[in-house]
Every structure is written in C-alpha cells, then in structure tokens.
N, C-alpha and C positions, 0 to 999 in steps of 0.2 A: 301611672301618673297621668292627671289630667293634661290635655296640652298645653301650652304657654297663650295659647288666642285664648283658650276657654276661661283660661286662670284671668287674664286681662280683663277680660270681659265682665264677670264675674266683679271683679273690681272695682270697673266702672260704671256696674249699675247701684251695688251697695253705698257709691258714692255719691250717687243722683238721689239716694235715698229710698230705693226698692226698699222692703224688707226681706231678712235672709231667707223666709218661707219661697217669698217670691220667685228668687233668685236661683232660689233652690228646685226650686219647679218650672222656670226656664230655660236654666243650664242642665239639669240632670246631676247637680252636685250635690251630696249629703249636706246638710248645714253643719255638722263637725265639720267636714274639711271646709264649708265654705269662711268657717271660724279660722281655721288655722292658713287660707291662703290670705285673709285679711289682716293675719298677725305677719305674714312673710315682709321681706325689704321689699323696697320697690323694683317693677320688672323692667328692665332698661334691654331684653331681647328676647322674640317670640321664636327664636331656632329651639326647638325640641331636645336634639340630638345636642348641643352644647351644655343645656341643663341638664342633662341627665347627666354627663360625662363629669358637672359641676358637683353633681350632688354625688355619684359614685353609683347609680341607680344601674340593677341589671346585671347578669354573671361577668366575670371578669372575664375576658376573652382569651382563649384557647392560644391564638394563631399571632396576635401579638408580641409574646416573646421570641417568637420567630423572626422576627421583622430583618432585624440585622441580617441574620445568618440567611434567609432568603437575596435579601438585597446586593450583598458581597457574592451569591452564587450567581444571579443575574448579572451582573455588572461582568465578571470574570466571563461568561456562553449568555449573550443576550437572546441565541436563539432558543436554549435551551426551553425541550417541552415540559408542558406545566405535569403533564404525567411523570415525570422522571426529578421533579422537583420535590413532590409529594414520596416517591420514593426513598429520596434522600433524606430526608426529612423526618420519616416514619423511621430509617434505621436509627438517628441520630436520637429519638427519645418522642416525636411528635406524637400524642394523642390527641389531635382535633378532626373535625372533617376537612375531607376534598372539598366543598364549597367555600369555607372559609378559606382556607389557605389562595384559592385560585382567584375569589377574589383580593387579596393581597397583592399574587404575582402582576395582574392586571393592572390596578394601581404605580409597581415598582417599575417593572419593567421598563429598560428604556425604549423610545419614545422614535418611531424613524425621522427624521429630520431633513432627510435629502429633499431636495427642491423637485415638483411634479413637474416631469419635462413629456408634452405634450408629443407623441408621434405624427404629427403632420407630413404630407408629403408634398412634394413638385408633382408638377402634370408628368404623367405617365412612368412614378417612382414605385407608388402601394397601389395593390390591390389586397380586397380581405376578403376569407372565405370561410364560411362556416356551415355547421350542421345543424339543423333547429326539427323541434317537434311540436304538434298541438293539437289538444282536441279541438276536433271542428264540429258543432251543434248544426244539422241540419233543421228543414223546415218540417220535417214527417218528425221530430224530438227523436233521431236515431243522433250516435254519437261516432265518429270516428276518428283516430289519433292517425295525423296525417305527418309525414316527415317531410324536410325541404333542404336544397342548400341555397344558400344564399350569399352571394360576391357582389363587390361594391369598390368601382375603384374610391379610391379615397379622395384623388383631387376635385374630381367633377364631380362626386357621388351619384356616378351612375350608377345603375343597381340590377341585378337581375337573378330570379330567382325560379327553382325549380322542384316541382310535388316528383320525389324520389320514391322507390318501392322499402328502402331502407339506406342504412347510414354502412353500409361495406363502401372497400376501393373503387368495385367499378361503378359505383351508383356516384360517388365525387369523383371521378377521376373525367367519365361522360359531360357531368352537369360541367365541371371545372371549363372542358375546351367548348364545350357551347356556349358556353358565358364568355369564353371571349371571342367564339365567334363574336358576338350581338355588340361585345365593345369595339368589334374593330380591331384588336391585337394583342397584345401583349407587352405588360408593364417590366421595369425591370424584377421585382421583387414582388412575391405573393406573400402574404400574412396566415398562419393558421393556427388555429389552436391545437393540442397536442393530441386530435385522436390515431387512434392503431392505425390508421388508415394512411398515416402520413408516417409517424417516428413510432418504433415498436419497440427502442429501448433509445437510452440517453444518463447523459449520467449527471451529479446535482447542479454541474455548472451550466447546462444546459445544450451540453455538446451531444450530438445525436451520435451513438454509435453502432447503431443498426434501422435503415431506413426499410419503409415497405418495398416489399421487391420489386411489386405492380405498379406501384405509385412513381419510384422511381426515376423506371427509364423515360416515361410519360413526359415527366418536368424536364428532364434533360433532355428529350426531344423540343419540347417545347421554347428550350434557352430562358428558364426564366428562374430567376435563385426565389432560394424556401428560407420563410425566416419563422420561427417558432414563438408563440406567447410560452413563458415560464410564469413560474410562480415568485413569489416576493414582485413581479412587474408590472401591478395591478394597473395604469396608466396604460399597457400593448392589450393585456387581457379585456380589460372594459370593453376598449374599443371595437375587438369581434367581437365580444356578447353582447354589447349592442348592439349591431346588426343584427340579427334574430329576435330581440327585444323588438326594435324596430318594427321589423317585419310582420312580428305577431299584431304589435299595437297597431298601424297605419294597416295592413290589411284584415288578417285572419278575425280579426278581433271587433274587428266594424264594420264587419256586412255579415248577412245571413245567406245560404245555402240553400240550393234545393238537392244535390246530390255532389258524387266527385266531379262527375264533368262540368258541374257547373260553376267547382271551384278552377277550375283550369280556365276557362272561357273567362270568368270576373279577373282571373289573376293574369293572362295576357293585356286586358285592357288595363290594371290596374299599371303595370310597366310605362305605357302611352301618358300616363296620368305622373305618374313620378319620374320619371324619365325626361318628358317634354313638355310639363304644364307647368308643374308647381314647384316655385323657388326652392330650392333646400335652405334649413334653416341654419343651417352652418355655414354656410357661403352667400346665404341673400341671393343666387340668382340659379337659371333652371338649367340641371345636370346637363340638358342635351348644348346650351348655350355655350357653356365652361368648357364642356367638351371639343367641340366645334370650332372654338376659337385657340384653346390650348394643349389641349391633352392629346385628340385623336396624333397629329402631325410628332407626337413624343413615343408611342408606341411603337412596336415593333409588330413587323408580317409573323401572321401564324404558321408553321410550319406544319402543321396538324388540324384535320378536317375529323369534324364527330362523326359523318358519313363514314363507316368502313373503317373507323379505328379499333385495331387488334389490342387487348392488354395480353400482358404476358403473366402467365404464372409457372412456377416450377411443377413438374407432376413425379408422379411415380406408377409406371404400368405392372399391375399386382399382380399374384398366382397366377389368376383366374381370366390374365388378358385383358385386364379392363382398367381403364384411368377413371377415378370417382373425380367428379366436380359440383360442390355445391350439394350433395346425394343424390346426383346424378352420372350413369356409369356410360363410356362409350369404350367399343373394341379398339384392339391393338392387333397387329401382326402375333399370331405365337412367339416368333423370335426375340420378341420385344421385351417380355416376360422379362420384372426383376429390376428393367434399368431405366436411371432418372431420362426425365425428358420436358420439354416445354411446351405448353396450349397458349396456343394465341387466339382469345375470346373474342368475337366478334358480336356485334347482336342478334344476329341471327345463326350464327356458323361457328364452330367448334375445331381447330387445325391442330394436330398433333405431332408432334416434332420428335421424334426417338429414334439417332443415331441415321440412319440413313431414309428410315421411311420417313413419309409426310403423309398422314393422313387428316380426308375433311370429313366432317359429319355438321347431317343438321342440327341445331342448339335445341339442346332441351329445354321445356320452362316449367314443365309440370316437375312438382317433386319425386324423388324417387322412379323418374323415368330413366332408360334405357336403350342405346340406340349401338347396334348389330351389325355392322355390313356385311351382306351375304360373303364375298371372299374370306371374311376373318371366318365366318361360320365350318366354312368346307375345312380351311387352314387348319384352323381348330381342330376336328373332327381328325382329318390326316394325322395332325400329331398326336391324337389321342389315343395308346395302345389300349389293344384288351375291348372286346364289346360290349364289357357291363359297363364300363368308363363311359363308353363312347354315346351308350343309350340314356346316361345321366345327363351326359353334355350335351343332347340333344334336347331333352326334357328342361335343362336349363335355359334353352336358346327360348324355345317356345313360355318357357314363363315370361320370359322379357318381351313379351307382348301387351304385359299388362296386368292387374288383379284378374279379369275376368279370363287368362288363360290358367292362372293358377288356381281358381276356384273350379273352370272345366277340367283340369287336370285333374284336383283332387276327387273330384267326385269320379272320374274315369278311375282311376286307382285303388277306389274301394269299391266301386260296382265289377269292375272288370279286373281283379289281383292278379288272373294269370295270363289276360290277355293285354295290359297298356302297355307291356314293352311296343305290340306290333301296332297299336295304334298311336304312339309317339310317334315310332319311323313313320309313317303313312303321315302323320301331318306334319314331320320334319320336312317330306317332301314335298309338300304343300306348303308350307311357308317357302322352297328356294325356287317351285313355278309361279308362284302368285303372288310372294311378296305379303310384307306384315300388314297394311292397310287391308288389304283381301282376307288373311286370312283371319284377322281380330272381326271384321265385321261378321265370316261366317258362323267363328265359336260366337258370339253373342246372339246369332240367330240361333243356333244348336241349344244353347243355353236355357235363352227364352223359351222353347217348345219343351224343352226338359228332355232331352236326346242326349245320349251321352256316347260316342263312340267315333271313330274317324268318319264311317259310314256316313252317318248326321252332319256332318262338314263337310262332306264331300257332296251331297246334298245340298248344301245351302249357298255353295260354290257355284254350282251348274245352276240353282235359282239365280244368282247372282248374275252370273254369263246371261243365261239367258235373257233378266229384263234388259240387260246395258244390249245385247244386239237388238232387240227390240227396239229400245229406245233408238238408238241406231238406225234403223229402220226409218220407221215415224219420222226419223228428221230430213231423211233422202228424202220420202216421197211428200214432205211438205218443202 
C-alpha cells in the first residue's frame, strides 16, 4: 500500500491539473492505481497504520488473541518475566513468535508509578564509592584499560580518586581509607554498589546475609554503616554510576596521555581543579567551600591510617606447610600442617597467625612466587622421615627459588641421573650459608656459562665473595 502522504499528494496534483502520466512519473505510481486512489473518498488522515487496520490490510496477527489472557497474567505477578510468560502461553495453545508477544507484554504491563525520591544527603551523612574502568589512548596510539575507585562525599561533592591495579577487596578497601584520609574523616553512612568485594550473598529483599570477611572488619573499624544500591532502586543506583560516568567524562576522557605516570601526575592535579576551583553543578559552589564551611566540622576522626593497615583473611596451612595467597605460597611451622588460620596483609608484609605461632614474611608481588624461611626449611627436613623423602623436600626448597632453579635442576637431573641426589644436598647447603638472593644469582651465573653441577655454584659463589671484598676493599682505601 502506497502511504497516505504519497496518496494525498498524488491527489493534489491531479487536482492542479498535472496529467496522470505526469503524476505518474513523479510519484512512482502506476496510473491504474493512480485511477483508482482518485476514485477513493476523501483522505481526512495521513496515519498509515490506522488505514491499514481500516481497510484490514496485512496478516491477521498471531499475538492478539492473546491480549486478555496476557493482561489478566500481568495484572495478577506484575513482575512476572517476559520468558515465563511466553511459556505459559506456548502450553496454553500460542503459536506466534517471542517478539510479538514481548512486545505486547511491554505495552500491558503495569506502569511503576511511585514518585522518584531523590537521595540527597546533610553535610557529613553519604559518601559513594565505586569501581570504574577505561581504556585510556595514549600519545605513542598504544591503548591501556586502566581501573579506578572513585568516592565522592555527596554534600560537598568532594571527590577523590584512585588508578587501582584491579577491582579485589584490598585494592577498595586501601583506596576506601585514603579517601578519607584526603576528606578529613568519616561520614556517617557509605553508598556501594553490590560488588563481591563488599556483599557476597544477600537475599531479594536486599538483606545482606553474608558480607566479605576482608571488607568487613575494615568498616567496623572504621564506625561507618554500609548501605547497598539494589535493583528495582534505579534513583540510589544512578547515582554511583554516575560517579564513574563522571569521572570518565570530566577527566579520562578529555585529555590525552603520554604514558601511566603521566595519568597519575594530570589526575593529582585534576583533584586541585575539581576539588577547589570549579563550582559543582549540583550545588552552584566549590566542593572545598561547601566543605569548609559545612561538612568537614560533621564528620567523624578516622580510626584508621592506610600507612600500616593489616587486612585480614582466613587461610588454610596445606600438606606441604605452605599458606597460598593470591598464587603465592609462604611457609608455616610443620606443626601447623592442616589447621585454619589468619594473614594479616600488609603492603609490604605478610603475618601469619596459626594457633600459637605468628609468623612474618616479606610480601610477594611477583606471581607464583615463594618465600621459605630458613627455620621452617631445617623444621621441615626434621619431620621429614626416610632420606628419599627428605632429598625431594630439599629439591623442593631449592625450586622455590625461582624458574631458573627448576630449569638448573632439571638439566642437573638428566645430565647427572646418578649423581643430583648429592648435588641437591651440597646446594641445599648453600642455600642455608648464603641465603636465596646468593644463591639464585649463582645458578644464574652457572646457568649462563652452561655448567651444570653444584661444583659450578660453588664457583660462582667464591666469584661472587671475592668481587664484594674487593669491592670492599676499594671503598676503605678511597
């Protein structure tokens, strides 16, 4: 069917007196039909979709004798999903498509109606915190997806933000208490949206009933209540995803890069800039002003310094003496073997709590690193009966020096099949005089020359000794 404009038109040129050739070769209408739209009534409406329905034009539709029995099923579970509608529907005799019908449901369904109540807060009531990611396009066209958290009290819209290594508890739990270092304290009430890192189960009304363990005790140190965005509350939720929206648009998004550090360096000063220059446009005046005059004097003293703060996790010390974290393994006492225990993370430090011992180690950062202390090593070895046991768990200690000791090992093992038992012990012992920094640099010497045997380590040992008194040397007599 031509449209109702074209038919019009059509019309009103035949009526100025075109001929229907004419008319015919400016609309793109056969001159039959342009005979037969000049024999129609007059058109008193150019709606398509009502003419057609007028004339009866077009398959009769599938999904409409459904109408009721859809309507009366929504009205009874308005939340009812549109999947389970088409369900019901299909047993009941439907042969149409899923499209039609859901358009139906869309149409039917009722309508929310409740009035949007805006969450505002008083000076020093919300704070909101989120997790955000973005590719950032440098100046060389290299491309990196950088992650952030970003808090923002709500009255003053002060704001502060931080380039995270990823989106786990202690990468928000860190950023969390430095952000308020930087506000000055602590509000009564924090905002979040619903990641693992915060609630790791909850049920549909919204009641959390299992919180992160790490997360936690942090906030309850902290004295500050957790309130969660749900779903159907699109009014609490906006408001964190704007922030991150935000953030992308007014910074990440409008300037250019020349590498990472040079987003951290633009992103300190950008803080100075939104912070203390420029009005927010939600409140007309500038976050540090709002601040200053209302809000700081409404918070609360931190209890908690990012300097030196421990997170807790639960652990488990396995077979083999070793607490994994992250794929990274540190030793235990033997004794310890089997039973739950707690790590208190620090940034740089590692503290392990199981039953009566406390053990520290330095914090790993490389993956799948390892860290040994000599006491657990001997400890070990004591409890370990039997010397073929004892020669494996020694062979184990020295792998955990690195890839480049299990690579020297394995080539020691097929060159030398009936001699690496005694060259393990000989550099078992040379790892507990020298220590693993000493003796990784020697296999890497031994390695490089392509030497394979404790001999060759023990070699590259006394090279070693020797330059450092050397060097030694040289520094007295200058």
């Amino acid at each position: 069917m031509h449209s109702m404009a074209k038919r019009h038109s059509a019309r009103v040129l035949r009526e100025a007196g075109h001929t229907q050739r004419d008319v015919s070769k400016r609309l793109g209408i056969c001159e039959r039909t342009l005979r037969d739209i000049e024999a129609e009534p007059a058109i008193t409406s150019l709606d398509d979709a009502v003419e057609r329905g007028r004339r009866g034009i077009g398959r009769p539709s599938k999904v409409e004798p459904w109408r009721d029995r859809v309507l009366a099923m929504l009205q009874a579970e308005p939340l009812v999903q549109g999947l389970e509608v088409l369900r019901r529907v299909r047993l009941d005799g439907y042969g149409g498509g899923k499209s039609a019908l859901y358009e139906l449901i869309g149409e039917l369904r009722p309508k929310d109606v409740r009035p949007v109540v805006r969450f505002e807060g008083v000076a020093g009531e919300f704070s909101q915190h989120d997790f955000g990611q973005v590719d950032v396009h440098f100046t060389d066209e290299t491309v990196k997806r950088v992650h952030f958290f970003a808090s923002r009290l709500k009255y003053s819209r002060m704001i502060a933000v931080t380039i995270v290594p990823d989106e786990r508890v202690e990468s928000l739990v860190r950023a969390l208490v430095q952000h308020f270092e930087s506000f000055g304290g602590v509000p009564l009430l924090s905002v979040f949206d619903r990641p693992k890192t915060v609630a790791i189960e909850w049920k549909k009304d919204g009641t959390v009933t299992k919180w992160n363990s790490t997360f936690l005790p942090v906030v309850s140190e902290l004295s500050v209540g957790v309130e969660l965005c749900w779903p159907y509350q699109p009014q609490q939720k906006g408001a964190v995803e704007n922030l991150v929206g935000w953030v992308k648009g007014s910074f990440f998004k409008q300037r250019r890069f020349v590498d990472e550090r040079d987003v951290r360096e633009q992103l300190a000063a950008w803080h100075g800039d939104v912070n203390d220059e420029r009005p927010s446009r939600a409140t007309g005046e500038v976050p540090r002003v709002r601040w200053e005059r209302d809000e700081q004097k409404r918070l609360r003293p931190l209890r908690l310094k990012g300097e030196g703060l421990e997170l807790r996790f639960p652990v488990h010390v396995g077979p083999t003496g070793m607490v994994t974290h992250e794929t990274c393994r540190y030793s235990m006492p033997p004794e310890t073997m089997g039973l739950p225990g707690t790590m208190y993370l620090g940034v740089d430090t590692v503290r392990l709590v199981v039953g009566r011992h406390n053990v520290t180690h330095a914090r790993l950062h490389e993956k799948n690193g390892v860290s040994i202390l000599p006491e657990h090593r001997a400890a070990a070895l004591a409890a370990t009966s039997g010397q073929r046991g004892r020669n494996y768990l020694k062979r184990e200690h020295l792998f955990a020096l690195g890839p480049v000791a299990v690579d020297y090992l394995t080539e020691v093992v097929h060159r030398r099949p009936k001699q690496w038992v005694r060259d393990v012990n000989v550099l078992h012992e040379f790892l507990s005089l020298h220590g693993d920094d000493a003796l990784r640099a020697a296999i890497t010497q031994a390695a490089g020359r392509q030497t394979y045997g404790c001999e060759y380590v023990a070699h590259a040992l006394r090279e070693a000794r020797a330059a450092s008194m050397n060097f030694d040397t040289e520094e007295v007599v200058q």
